[in-house]
N, C-alpha and C positions, 0 to 999 in steps of 0.2 A: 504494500500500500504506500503509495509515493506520489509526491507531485512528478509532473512531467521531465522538468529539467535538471534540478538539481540534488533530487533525492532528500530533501531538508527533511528528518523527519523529525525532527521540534516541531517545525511550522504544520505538518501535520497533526501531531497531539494538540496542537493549539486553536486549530481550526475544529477538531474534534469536539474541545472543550467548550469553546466559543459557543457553535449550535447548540449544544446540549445547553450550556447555561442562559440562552435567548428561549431557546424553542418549550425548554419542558416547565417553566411558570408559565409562557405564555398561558398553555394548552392549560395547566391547573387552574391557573384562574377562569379560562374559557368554560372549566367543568369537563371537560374532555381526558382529565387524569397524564400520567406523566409517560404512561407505556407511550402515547401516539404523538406526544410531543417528540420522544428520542424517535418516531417512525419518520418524521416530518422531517428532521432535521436530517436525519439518513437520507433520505427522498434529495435535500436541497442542496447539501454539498456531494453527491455521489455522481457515480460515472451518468447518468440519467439525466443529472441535475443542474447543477455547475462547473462539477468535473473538477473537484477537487482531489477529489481519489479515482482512479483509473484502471485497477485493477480489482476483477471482482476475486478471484483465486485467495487474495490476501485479506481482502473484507468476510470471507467466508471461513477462513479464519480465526480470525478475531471473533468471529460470529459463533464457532463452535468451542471456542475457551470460554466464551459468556453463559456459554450454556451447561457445559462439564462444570462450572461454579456452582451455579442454577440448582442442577441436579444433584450436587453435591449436599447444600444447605435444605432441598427438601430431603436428599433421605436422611440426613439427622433430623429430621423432624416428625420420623417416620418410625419414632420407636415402636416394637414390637407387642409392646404393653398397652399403646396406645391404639394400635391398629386394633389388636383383641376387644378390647373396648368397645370400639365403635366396627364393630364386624358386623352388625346386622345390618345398619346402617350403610357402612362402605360397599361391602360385597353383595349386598341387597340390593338396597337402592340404586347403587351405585352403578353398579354390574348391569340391572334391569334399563339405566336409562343407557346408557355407552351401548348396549347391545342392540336396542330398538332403535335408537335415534340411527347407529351405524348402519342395521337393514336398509333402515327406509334412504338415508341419502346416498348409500350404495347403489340401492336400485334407481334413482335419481341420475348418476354416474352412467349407470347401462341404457337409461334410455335418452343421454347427451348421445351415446356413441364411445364412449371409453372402455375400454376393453377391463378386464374383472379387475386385475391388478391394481390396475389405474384408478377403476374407479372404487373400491374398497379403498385404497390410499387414499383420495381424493376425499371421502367421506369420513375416515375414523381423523383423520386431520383437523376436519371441521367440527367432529364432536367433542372434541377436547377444547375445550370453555377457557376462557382467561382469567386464569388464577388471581393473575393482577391488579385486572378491570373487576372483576366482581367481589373481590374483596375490599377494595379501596369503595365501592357502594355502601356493602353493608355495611361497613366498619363508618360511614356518613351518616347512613341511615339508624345509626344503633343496632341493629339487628345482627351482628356475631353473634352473640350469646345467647340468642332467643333460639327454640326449638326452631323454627323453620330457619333461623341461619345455620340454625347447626349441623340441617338435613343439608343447603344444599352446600356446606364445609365438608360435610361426607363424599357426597358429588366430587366435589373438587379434588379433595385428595384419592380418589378411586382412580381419577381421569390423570391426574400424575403419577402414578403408578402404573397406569394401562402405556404411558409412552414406552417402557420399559420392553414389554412382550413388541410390543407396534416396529419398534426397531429393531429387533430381532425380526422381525415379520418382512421387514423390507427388504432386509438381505435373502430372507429365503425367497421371495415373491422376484425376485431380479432375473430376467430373460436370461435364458444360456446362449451360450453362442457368444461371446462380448471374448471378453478379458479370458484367461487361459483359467479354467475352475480350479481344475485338481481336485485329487480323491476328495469327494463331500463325507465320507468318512473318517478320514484323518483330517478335515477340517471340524468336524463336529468332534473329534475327541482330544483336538488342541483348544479349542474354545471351551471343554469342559473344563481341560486341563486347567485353562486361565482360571477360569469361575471358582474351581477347588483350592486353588495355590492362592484366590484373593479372599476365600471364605478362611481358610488354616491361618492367614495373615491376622486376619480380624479378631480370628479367635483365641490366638496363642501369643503374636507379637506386639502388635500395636498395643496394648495398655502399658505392657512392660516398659514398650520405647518410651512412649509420654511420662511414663513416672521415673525414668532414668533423665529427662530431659528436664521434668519438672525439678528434680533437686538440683541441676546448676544453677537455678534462679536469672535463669536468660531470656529475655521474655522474646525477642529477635531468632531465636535458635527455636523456638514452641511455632511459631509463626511461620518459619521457613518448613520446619517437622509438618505443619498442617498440612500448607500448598505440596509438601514433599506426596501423604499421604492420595490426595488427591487427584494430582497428576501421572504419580506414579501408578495406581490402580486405573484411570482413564488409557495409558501405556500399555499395560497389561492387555486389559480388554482389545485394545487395536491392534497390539500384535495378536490375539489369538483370536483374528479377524470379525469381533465383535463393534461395537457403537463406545465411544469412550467416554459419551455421557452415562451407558449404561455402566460402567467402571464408577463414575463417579456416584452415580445413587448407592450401588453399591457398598459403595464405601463408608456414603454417610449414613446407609444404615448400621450399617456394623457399629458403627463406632456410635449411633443414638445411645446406646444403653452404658457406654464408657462414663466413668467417673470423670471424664474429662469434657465431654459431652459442652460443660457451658463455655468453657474454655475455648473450645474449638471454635465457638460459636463467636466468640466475642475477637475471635482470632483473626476469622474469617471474613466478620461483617465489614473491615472497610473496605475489603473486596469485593462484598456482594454487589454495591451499588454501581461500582463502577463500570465491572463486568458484563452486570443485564443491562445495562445502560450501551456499551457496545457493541451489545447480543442486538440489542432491539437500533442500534445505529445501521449494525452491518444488514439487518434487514430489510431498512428502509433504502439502503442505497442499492441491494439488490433490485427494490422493485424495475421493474422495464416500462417507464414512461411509454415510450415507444408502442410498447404492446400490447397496454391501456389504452391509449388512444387508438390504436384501431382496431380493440376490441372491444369498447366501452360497453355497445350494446348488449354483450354475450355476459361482460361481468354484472352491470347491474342486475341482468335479470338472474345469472347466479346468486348473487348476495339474494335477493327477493327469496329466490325458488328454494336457498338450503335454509336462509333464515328463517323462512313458514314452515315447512318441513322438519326442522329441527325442532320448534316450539310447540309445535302440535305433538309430535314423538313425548318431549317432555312433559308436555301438557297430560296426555293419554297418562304416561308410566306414574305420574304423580296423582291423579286420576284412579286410578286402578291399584295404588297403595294406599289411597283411604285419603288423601288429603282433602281438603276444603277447596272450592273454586277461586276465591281468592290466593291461596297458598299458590294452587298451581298456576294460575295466569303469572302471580310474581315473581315462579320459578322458572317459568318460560319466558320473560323478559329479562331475566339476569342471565339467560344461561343461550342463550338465541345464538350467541355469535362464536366465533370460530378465536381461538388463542393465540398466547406464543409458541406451545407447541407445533402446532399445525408447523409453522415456521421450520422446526427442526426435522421433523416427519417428511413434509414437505421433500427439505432438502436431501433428506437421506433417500428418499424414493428418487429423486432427481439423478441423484450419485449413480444410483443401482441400475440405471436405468428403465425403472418404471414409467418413467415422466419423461419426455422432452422441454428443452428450455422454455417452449410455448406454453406449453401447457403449467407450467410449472410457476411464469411469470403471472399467470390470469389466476390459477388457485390463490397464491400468495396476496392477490392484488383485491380479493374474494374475504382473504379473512382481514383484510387490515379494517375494507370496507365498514365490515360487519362489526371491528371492534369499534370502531369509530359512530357506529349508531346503535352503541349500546345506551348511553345515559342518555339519550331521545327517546329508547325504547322505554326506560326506568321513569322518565316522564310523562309516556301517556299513562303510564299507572292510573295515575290522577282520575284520568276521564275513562279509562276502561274499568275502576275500584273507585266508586268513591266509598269516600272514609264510613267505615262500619259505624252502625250504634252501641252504645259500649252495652257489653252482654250484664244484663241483669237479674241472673242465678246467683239466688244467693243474698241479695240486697233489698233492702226495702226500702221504699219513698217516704222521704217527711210526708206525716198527715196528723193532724190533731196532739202533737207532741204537746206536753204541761211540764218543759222543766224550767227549774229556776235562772239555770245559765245554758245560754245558748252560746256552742262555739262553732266557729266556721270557720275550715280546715283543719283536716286533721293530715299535715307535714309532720315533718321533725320538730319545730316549733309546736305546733296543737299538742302534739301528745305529748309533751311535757309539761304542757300546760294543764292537760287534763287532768292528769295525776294529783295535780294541788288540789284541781276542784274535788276529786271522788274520796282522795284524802280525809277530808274536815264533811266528808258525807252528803253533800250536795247531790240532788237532782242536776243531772246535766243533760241537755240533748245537743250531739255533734252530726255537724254535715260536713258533707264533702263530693268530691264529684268524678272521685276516684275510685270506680269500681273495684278495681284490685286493691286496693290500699284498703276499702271497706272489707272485701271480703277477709283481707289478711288481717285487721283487725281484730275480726270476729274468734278466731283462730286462737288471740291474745285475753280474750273475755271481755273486749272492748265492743258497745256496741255504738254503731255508725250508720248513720242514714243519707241517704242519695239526696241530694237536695244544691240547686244554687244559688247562693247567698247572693247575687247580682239581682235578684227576681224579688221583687215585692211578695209577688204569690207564694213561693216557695218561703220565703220569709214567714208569709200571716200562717200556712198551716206547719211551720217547725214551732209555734207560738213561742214569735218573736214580740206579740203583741202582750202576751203575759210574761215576758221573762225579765227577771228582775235589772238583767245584765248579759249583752251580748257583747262577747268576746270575738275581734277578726282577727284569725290568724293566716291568711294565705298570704303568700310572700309574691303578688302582685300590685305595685304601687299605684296603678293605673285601678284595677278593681278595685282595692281596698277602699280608696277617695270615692270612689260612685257607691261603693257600698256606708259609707259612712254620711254622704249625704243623702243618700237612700232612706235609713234608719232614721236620723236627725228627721225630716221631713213629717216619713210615717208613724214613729215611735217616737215622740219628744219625750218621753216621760222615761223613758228604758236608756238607763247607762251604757255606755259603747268605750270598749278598753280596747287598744289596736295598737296590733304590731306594726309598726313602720321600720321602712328600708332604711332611709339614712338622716342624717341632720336637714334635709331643706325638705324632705315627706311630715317629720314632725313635727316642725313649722307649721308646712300647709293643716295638718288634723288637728293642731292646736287652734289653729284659725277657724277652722271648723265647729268647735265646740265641742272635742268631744273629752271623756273624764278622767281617760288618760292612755298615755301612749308610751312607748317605749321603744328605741333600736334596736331590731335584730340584734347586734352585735354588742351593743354598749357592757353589758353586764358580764359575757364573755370574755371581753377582752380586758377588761378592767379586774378578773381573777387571772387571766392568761398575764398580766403586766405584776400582778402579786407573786407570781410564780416566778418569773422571769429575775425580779428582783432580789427574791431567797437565792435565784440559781447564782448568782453575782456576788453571793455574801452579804446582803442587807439584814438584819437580823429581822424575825417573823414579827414583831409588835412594829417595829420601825417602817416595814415593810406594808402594814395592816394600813398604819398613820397616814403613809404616803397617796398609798390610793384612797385613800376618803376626803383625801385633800381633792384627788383630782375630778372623784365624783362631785363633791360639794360644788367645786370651782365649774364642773360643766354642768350643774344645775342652776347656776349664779346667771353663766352664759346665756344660758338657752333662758331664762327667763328677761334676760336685756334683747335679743337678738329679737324675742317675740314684739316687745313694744317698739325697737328700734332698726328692725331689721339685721341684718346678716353679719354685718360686720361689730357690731354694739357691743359684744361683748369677745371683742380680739382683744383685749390687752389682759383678761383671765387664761389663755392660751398658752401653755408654755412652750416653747423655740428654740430653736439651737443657734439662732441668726442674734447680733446684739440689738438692732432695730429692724423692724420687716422693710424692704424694699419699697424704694419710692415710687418706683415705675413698677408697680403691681401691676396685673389686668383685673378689670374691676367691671369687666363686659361679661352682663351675665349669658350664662349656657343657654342656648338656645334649648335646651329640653329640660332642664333642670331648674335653670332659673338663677342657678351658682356662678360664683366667678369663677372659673377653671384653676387658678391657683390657690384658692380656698381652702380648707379642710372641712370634708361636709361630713366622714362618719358620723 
């Protein structure tokens, strides 16, 4: 990989670096994620492109060291404890979708015209999903940890583990007649042999190595040992005419369950970014502009015909394992499009001969398409789901409630609250609008009722009209004030005690009228500053003294700031400055009302 004339290859890495630090925030702040930023940027400095790079042999390359990383870091991720784990899941689910989806756009393949090979390659390429792209969603959307992330995290790691067999699959599937074969016998028992002599490795030498390395305290010698492990098992595998990304999974599974395991990992990682980052550079400069454009019409309607295809396959299998309609539409829009895989698959079918360059440029140019309108596809969610009603088994509606204190919300805040009231025996009735937080309550002996405190209605049957004292506790500054002149309004007789957010909320609900209010944080951090100061050697009575000084004094405060505004009671304030600045800003916030240089907790 070189420029034209004079071989610079700084000016190379530099140009490399450049794109990637333009292209991949563009693309994230676009929403579009980082994979198809480094695809872009491949696209614009590659032989295709600008022709900054001109050799694809050495981009291909580069392409397949990003990859033997890649593969390396999932299989340490790939413990054997944790696969057992999730086996119903992975080998089920997993298996069920990779096998249906691969049918159906197989036969999709046979009736383009692609002969079996080609088109079996052409489809299990597409069914393997972007680990990437769809993790960087759910991990936005919250949804890793939620059972349906977790089903389709089973998905995902089944379909990196299937590149494994796939690649082996590609060498066998390669026309005869090319290259000179030689006995497929003694090639099948020099490739075991590899396989045997990197399994006896795993099992017998590699921990020993690392804990003899580990005692010279060399952290540069742990770090070379890694990449040694790595490369050298990817070696292996390629001399005993296997995939040396397959070496590399290999690898990192053996070593997932080593005591060394985090080590490796932390060893590794300022490699990872780099490397898929070159993986997905060297990709995007493969692509063949050229062969785009005069096949454009042939790709879109690809990307259309595997992305329906695909999503229905998934739809069905999730479908027919019991999920909900919603579950599987959202699974069939995360999972619609074609990976980095495909990429490597791709390429090794290319290699074998399965593919010709044509065909090879318009697949690859197929899954980029497709990665690229995946968070469009994550967007019509919207209008294809809208937002469920929260399910209410389990819960019951404020109706005719008679207690003496009404609280609304039950956060972290309410239920610490509540405690005081059930404490000293009180009738209490709580709302909230958190179905799951109600049922979970119920769980604790707490009883909670559905109800929003926004709502006059919802208010008159929690009887808020008979309660001696309503407590707001949700940690919304915008509701809490419509709820507080809601009350004042409807209930002038019934006291209102409210959590506010920070110094310029309690302002405004003192101005409100209501009996009393307090900051979220005030009381917390005023024991948090009592502890802080034992930790320092203040003695505990001196310590005690100090913060009662500073409660008094931001009582002091806040009672001038009320009749005088914001500033009135700055010189109770204590400072590290000897006079505060003359050239303050004193321009209040457009949403707060504060002066930005203020102190508003």
């Amino acid at each position: 990989m070189s420029l034209p004339s004079d071989g610079n290859q700084l000016v190379n890495v530099v140009v490399l670096l450049g794109a990637a630090v333009v292209a991949v925030p563009l693309f994230k702040r676009l929403g579009l994620g980082s994979v198809l930023g480094y695809l872009a940027a491949g696209l614009v400095i590659g032989p295709f492109g600008l022709g900054f790079f001109s050799d694809p042999k050495s981009i291909l390359h580069v392409a397949e060291l990003g990859v033997v990383m890649f593969l390396f870091i999932i299989g340490l991720e790939m413990q054997p404890s944790r696969l057992w784990k999730l086996r119903g899941e992975i080998f089920g689910l997993g298996v069920a979708q990779v096998l249906a989806c691969g049918a159906l756009l197989t036969g999709v393949g046979l009736l383009a015209g692609l002969s079996g090979p080609a088109a079996f390659m052409a489809a299990m390429g597409f069914v393997l999903s972007s680990t990437a792209i769809v993790m960087q969603i759910l991990g936005e959307r919250g949804e890793t940890a939620s059972s349906q992330g977790q089903r389709i995290v089973s998905i995902l790691l089944l379909e990196d583990l299937a590149i494994v067999p796939l690649l082996a699959l590609a060498s066998l599937l390669a026309p005869a007649g090319g290259a000179e074969q030689g006995d497929p016998w003694l090639q099948a028992a020099i490739a075991m042999g590899c396989i045997l002599a990197l399994l006896a490795a795993g099992r017998w030498l590699l921990n020993p190595l690392f804990r003899l390395l580990a005692a010279a305290h060399a952290r540069e010698v742990m770090t070379a040992a890694a990449l040694l492990v790595v490369l050298g098992a990817a070696l292996l595998m390629e001399l005993g005419g296997l995939s040396m990304a397959m070496g590399a999974f290999l690898a990192g599974v053996l070593l997932s369950e080593s005591t060394f395991r985090h080590q490796l990992e932390a060893e590794i990682e300022p490699f990872r970014g780099i490397l898929l980052g070159l993986f997905f550079l060297g990709v995007g400069m493969s692509l063949d502009l050229a062969a785009v454009a005069r096949e454009w019409p042939l790709i879109l309607a690809a990307v259309a015909v595997f992305m329906l295809v695909k999503s229905l396959g998934v739809y069905a299998v999730a479908r027919a394992l019991r999920a909900s309609h919603a579950e599987a539409v959202t699974r069939s829009a995360l999972l619609a499009q074609g990976g980095e895989f495909a990429f490597v698959l791709y390429g090794a079918a290319a290699a074998a001969g399965i593919f010709d360059a044509h065909t090879g440029a318009v697949l690859t140019a197929v899954v980029i398409i497709s990665m690229a309108l995946t968070p469009l596809c994550v967007l019509a969610l919207r209008w294809l789901l809208p937002k469920p009603a929260p399910s209410m088994e389990g819960v019951d509606v404020a109706k005719d409630l008679d207690g003496c204190v009404l609280i609304v919300g039950f956060g972290r805040f309410g239920q610490i609250v509540t405690q005081a009231m059930l404490a000293r025996g009180l009738k209490v009735s709580i709302l909230d609008t958190d179905t799951d937080a109600i049922r979970a309550a119920a769980k604790w002996g707490v009883k909670v009722y559905y109800g929003d405190g926004t709502r006059v209605d919802m208010l008159r049957t929690a009887g808020a009209e008979n309660a001696q004292v309503i407590l707001i506790c949700i940690d919304n500054p915008v509701s809490i004030s419509h709820m507080v002149k809601l009350v004042k309004a409807e209930f002038p007789l019934v006291k209102v005690v409210v959590r506010a957010y920070d110094r310029i909320h309690s302002l405004a609900l003192a101005k409100e009228g209501v009996d009393y209010q307090v900051r979220e944080t005030l009381e917390s951090a005023l024991v948090f500053g009592e502890a802080a100061l034992r930790a320092v050697g203040v003695p505990p009575d001196e310590a005690a003294e100090v913060v009662q000084d500073v409660r008094r004094r931001d009582t002091d405060r806040f009672e001038l700031e009320v009749a005088g505004g914001l500033f009135a009671g700055r010189s109770l304030l204590y400072g590290n400055m000897s006079a505060p600045a003359d050239g303050r800003n004193d321009k209040p916030d457009r949403e707060t009302g504060a002066a930005p240089s203020t102190p508003t907790a």
